[in-house]
SEPA-108746 format. One record per residue (C-alpha): residue in three letters; x, z, y. Coordinates in steps of 0.5 Angstrom, whole numbers, padded with zeros to 4 digits, always signed. Layout:
N
alaXZY/...
//
This chain:
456
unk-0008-0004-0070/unk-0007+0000-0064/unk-0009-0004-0057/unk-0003-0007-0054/unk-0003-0005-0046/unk+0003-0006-0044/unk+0000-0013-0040/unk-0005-0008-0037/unk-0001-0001-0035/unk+0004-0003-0030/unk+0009+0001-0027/unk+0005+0005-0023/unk-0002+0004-0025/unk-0007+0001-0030/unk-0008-0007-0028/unk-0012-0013-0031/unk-0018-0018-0033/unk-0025-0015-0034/unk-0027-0015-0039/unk-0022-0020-0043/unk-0016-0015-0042/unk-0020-0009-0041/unk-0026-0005-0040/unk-0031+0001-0040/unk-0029+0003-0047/unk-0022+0003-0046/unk-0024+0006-0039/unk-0027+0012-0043/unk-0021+0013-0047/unk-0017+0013-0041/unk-0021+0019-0038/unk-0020+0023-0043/unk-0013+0022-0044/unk-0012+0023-0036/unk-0015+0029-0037/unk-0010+0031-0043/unk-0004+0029-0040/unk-0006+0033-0033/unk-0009+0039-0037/unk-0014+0039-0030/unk-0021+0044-0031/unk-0024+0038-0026/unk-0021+0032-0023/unk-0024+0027-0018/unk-0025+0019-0018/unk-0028+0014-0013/unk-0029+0006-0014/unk-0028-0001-0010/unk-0034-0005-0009/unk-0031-0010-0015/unk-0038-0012-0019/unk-0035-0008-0025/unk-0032-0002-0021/unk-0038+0004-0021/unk-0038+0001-0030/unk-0031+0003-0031/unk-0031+0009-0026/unk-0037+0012-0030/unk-0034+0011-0037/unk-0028+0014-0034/unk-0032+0020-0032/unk-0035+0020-0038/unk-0028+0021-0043/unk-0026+0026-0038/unk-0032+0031-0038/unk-0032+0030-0046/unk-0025+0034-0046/unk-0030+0039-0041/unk-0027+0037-0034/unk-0031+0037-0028/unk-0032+0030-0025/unk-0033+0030-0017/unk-0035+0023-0016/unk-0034+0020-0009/unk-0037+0013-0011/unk-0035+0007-0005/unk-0028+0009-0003/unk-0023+0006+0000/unk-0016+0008-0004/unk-0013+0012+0002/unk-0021+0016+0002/unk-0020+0017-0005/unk-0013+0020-0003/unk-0016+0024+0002/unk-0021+0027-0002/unk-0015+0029-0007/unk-0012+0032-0002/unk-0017+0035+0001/unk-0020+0038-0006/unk-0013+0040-0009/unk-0015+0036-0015/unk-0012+0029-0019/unk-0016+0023-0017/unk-0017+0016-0021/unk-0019+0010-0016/unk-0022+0004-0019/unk-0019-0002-0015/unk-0015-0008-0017/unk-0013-0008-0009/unk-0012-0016-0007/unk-0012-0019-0013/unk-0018-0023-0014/unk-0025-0022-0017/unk-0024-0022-0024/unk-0020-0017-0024/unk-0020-0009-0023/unk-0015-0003-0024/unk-0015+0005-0023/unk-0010+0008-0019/unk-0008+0016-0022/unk-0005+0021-0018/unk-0004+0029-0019/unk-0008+0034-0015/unk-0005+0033-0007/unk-0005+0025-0008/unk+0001+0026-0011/unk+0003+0019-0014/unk+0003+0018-0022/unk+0007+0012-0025/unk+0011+0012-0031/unk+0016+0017-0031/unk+0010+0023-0028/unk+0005+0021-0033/unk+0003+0014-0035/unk+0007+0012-0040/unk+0004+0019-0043/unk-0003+0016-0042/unk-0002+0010-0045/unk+0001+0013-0051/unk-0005+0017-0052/unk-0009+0011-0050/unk-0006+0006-0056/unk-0006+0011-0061/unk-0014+0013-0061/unk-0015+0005-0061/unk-0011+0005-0068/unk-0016+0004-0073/unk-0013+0009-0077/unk-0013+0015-0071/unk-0017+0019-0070/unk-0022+0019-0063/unk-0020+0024-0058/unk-0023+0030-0060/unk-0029+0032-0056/unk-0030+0040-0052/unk-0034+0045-0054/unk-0038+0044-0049/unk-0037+0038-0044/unk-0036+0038-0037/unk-0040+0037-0031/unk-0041+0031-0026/unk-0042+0030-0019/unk-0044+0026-0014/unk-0040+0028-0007/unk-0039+0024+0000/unk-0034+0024+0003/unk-0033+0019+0009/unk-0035+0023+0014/unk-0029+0028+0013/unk-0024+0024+0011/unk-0026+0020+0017/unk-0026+0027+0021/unk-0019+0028+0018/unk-0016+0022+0020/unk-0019+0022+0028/unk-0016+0029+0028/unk-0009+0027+0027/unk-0009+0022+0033/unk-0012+0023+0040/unk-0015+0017+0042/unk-0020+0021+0047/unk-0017+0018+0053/unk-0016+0011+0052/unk-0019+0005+0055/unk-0024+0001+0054/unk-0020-0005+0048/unk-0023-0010+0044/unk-0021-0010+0037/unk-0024-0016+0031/unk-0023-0013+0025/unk-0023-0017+0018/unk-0025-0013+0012/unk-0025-0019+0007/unk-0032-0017+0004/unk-0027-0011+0001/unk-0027-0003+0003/unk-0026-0003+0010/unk-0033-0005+0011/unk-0035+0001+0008/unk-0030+0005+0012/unk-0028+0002+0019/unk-0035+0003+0022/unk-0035+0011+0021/unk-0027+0011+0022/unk-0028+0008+0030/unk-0035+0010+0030/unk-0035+0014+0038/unk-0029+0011+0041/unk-0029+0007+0047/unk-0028+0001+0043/unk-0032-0007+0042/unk-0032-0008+0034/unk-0032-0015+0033/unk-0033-0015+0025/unk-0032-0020+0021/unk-0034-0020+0013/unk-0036-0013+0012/unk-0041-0015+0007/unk-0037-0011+0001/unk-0038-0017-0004/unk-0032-0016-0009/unk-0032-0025-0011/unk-0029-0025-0004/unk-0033-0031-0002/unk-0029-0031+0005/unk-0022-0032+0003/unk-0017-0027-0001/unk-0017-0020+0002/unk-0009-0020+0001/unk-0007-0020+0009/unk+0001-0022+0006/unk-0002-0029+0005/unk-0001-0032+0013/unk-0007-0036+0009/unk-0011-0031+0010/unk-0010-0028+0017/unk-0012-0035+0020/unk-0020-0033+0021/unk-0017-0028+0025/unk-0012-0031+0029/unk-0018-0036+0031/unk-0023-0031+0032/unk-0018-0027+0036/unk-0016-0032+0041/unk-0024-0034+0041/unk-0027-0027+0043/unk-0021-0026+0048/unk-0020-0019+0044/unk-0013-0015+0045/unk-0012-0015+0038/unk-0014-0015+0030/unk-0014-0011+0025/unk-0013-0014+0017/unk-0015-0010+0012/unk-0014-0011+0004/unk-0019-0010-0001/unk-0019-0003-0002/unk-0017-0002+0005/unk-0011+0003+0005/unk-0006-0004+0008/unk-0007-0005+0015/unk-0004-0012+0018/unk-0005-0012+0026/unk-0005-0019+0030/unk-0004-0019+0037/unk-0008-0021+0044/unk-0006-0029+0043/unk-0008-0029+0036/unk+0000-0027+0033/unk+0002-0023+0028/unk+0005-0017+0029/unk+0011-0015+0023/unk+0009-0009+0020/unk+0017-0007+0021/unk+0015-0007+0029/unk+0009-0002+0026/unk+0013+0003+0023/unk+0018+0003+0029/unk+0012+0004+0034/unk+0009+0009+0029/unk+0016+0013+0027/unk+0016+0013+0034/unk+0009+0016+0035/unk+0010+0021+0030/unk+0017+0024+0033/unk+0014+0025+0038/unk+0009+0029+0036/unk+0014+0033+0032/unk+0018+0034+0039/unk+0023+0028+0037/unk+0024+0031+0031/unk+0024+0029+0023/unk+0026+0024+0018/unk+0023+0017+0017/unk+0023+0014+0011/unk+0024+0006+0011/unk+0025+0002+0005/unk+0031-0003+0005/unk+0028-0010+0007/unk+0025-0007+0014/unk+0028-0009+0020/unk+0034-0006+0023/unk+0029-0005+0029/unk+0026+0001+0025/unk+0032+0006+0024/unk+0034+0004+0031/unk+0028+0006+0034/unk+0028+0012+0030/unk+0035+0015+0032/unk+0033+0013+0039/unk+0028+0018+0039/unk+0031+0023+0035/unk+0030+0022+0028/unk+0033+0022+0022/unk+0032+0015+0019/unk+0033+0015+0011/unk+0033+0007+0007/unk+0030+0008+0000/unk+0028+0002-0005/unk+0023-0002-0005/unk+0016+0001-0007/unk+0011+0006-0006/unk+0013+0011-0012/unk+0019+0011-0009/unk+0018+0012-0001/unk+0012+0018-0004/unk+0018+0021-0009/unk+0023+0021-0002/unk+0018+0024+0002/unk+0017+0029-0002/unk+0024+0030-0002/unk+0027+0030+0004/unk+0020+0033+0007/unk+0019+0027+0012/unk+0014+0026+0017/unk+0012+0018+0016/unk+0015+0013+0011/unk+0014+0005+0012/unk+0015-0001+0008/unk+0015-0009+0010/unk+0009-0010+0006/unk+0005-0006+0011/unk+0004+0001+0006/unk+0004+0007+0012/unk+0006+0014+0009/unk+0004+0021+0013/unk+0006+0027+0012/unk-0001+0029+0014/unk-0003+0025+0009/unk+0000+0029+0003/unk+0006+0023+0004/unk+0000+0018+0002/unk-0001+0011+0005/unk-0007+0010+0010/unk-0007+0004+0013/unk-0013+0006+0017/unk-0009+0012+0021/unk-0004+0007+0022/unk-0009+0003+0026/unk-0011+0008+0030/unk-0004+0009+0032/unk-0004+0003+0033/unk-0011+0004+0038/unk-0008+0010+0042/unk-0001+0006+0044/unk-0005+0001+0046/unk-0011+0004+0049/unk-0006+0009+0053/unk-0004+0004+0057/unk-0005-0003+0061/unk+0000-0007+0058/unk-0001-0013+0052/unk+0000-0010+0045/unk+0004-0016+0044/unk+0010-0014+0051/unk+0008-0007+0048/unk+0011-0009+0041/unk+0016-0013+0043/unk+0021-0007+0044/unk+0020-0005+0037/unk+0021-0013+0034/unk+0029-0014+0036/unk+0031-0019+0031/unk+0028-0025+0027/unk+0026-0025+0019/unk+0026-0029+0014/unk+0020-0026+0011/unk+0020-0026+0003/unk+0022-0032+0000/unk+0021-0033-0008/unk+0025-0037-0013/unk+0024-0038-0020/unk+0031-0037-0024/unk+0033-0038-0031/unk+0038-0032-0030/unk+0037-0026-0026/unk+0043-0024-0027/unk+0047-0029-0028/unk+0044-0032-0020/unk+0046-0024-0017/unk+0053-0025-0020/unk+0054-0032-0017/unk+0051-0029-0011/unk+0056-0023-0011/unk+0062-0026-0012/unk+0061-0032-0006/unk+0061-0026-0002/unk+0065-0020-0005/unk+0071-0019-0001/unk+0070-0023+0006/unk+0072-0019+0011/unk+0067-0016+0015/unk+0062-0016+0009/unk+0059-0010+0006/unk+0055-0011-0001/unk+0051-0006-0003/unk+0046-0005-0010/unk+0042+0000-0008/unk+0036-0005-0010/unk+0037-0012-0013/unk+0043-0014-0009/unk+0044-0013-0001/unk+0050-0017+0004/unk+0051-0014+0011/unk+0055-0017+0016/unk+0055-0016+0023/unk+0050-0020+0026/unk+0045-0021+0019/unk+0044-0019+0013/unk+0040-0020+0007/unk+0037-0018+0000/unk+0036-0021-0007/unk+0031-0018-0011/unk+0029-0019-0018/unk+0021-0019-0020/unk+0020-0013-0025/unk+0015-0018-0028/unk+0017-0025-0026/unk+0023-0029-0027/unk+0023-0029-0020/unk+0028-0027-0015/unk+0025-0025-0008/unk+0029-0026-0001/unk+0029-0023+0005/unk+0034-0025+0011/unk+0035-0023+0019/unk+0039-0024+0024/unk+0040-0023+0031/unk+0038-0030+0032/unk+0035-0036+0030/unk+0041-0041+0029/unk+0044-0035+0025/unk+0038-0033+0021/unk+0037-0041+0018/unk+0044-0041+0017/unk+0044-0035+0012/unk+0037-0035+0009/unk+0040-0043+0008/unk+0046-0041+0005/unk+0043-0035+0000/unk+0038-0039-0002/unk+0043-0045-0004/unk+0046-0039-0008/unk+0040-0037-0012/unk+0037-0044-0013/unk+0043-0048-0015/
//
């Protein structure tokens, strides 16, 4: 009977408990049929700091070098350096982390050659396919080449380190102060070389790469989790903090009093950034639930701001589309252009540094110009009937003079001074919120409102 993989293999990566869901046996067959479906001469790969990461990247290497593919191993990455090293080399790339979901945990992030993104339709229902049908008990093994490719070690820190540094200029900032939490995640391994040189006092916090997490979750969307930081900012009287997840490619930013800083407030300040450095021109990628402040921000500084649905294959597909030069998301995923349309939260970071660092204010005055309104932040519900409870909510709102209603994802409601989405969970019988308004009063009013509607 063939092996059931539709609990691991997710909409745009390879996700599950190791060994109970899956291991290095499968992680072989999935090298192979990498290998078949991008018809690749060599490919690169790089893994997390996860006990069961370098077993499963090896096993991988492995089924891709029988079917006579080169394998370039970076060994410890962050995801966004195995990016960079796919874009840099020109050669599809196989990441082994299970981002911030706990330890027992591991995934492969696949991308083509140029860091493009592999999801279901660009790929991964394919390898899956071929995955299930050589675990058949009746199929054949995939079959091997003539003669087997290579594998190699490579270290690519430094350049991808040297890479970033030269898309932003920090080389006239002032002196700042900067704690950093990496979560025993990837960011210890990266940040030091990254901020290596620059006028900056490090304050570092669980660089140890440990992937049980012994600290706290590296999953900074969880508030639970920024609160070592927070304290340790205020303590340390530092200008900001930086949060990274645990394969280090999202940044969540903290202000000098110890305040998180929406990443909707960090996308209009880096849109704003990477406009500038195009003479004031280019298109901004944003999904649906970032704050009204970003297209504002973009369109006062001559951009051109472009709304998508809610996820990275999404953001990637309509980057390299519309050929924009930065993409970013509510969930603190930064896409660059000049990062082959790839999320890095580490160049976002040092955005982040240089405007700071390029004047004498606080960084909480300096984003106060990019964070306008007040969010509700998202708030999920479980429902019985997704689309009974959208139908409810369309119908309370349909026709009302002053409304717009729009079904670009899950269902969102526009008026004057407030809006808000309804999303369905792709994997869950949740539905996800996310209100703002111009105030509070009228914030908790609709976020109330919706919320009697989705939960009645």
């Amino acid at each position: 009977m063939a092996a059931d993989l539709s609990q691991i293999v997710k909409a745009y990566d390879v996700r599950g408990v190791v060994p109970d869901q899956w291991d290095e046996t499968l992680a072989e067959l999935f090298g192979a049929a990498f290998a078949r479906v991008t018809g690749a001469r060599a490919i690169v790969t790089g893994h997390d700091m996860r006990p069961s990461s370098p077993g499963l990247s090896g096993a991988f290497a492995r089924g891709a070098a029988a079917h006579g593919v080169d394998v370039t191993e970076i060994g410890l990455c962050s995801t966004d350096q195995l990016y960079y090293a796919s874009g840099a080399l020109n050669l599809p790339g196989a990441m082994f982390t299970a981002s911030h979901n706990p330890a027992r945990y591991n995934g492969i992030k696949l991308c083509r050659a140029g860091a493009a993104p592999v999801g279901q339709d660009t790929g991964l229902a394919e390898i899956r396919e071929l995955v299930e049908r050589w675990t058949d008990s009746g199929a054949p093994e995939p079959s091997a080449a003539t003669t087997p490719g290579t594998v190699t070690r490579r270290d690519t820190l430094d350049d991808y380190a040297a890479h970033l540094r030269s898309l932003v200029d920090l080389t006239s900032i002032r002196p700042l102060k900067v704690v950093v939490d990496a979560g025993n995640g990837m960011g210890g391994h990266t940040v030091p070389t990254v901020l290596a040189g620059l006028p900056l006092t490090v304050v570092p916090m669980y660089f140890e790469l440990d992937g049980t997490f012994p600290n706290h979750e590296a999953n900074p969307l969880d508030p639970a989790n920024l609160v070592d930081l927070r304290k340790r900012v205020r303590e340390e009287d530092a200008d900001l903090g930086l949060a990274f997840d645990g394969d280090a490619d999202r940044c969540f930013v903290v202000d000098e009093r110890g305040e998180p800083v929406s990443p909707s407030a960090i996308t209009a300040l880096v849109a704003s950034r990477e406009l500038a450095r195009n003479g004031g021109k280019g298109t901004i990628i944003h999904n649906l639930i970032t704050s009204w402040s970003v297209p504002e921000v973009v369109r006062e500084n001559g951009g051109t701001p472009e709304r998508t649905r809610v996820g990275h294959s999404f953001i990637k597909a309509e980057m390299a589309r519309t050929g924009a030069i930065f993409g970013g998301e509510h969930s603190a995923h930064y896409y660059f252009r000049d990062f082959w349309n790839a999320d890095t939260g580490m160049l976002a970071a040092l955005h982040v540094l240089a405007a700071l660092g390029g004047q004498q204010g606080t960084l909480s005055a300096l984003v106060a110009q990019y964070d306008r309104y007040v969010g509700s932040g998202e708030i999920n519900s479980t429902v019985d009937d997704q689309t009974a409870r959208l139908a409810t909510i369309r119908a309370a709102f349909e026709g009302r003079e002053g409304i717009t209603l729009d079904d670009l994802d899950g269902l969102t409601v526009t008026a004057a001074d407030w809006w808000f989405n309804v999303r369905p969970s792709n994997t869950e019988p949740l539905l996800r919120l996310n209100a703002e308004a111009r105030d509070e009063a009228t914030l908790t009013t609709i976020r109330d409102q919706a919320l009697h509607l989705i939960r009645s």
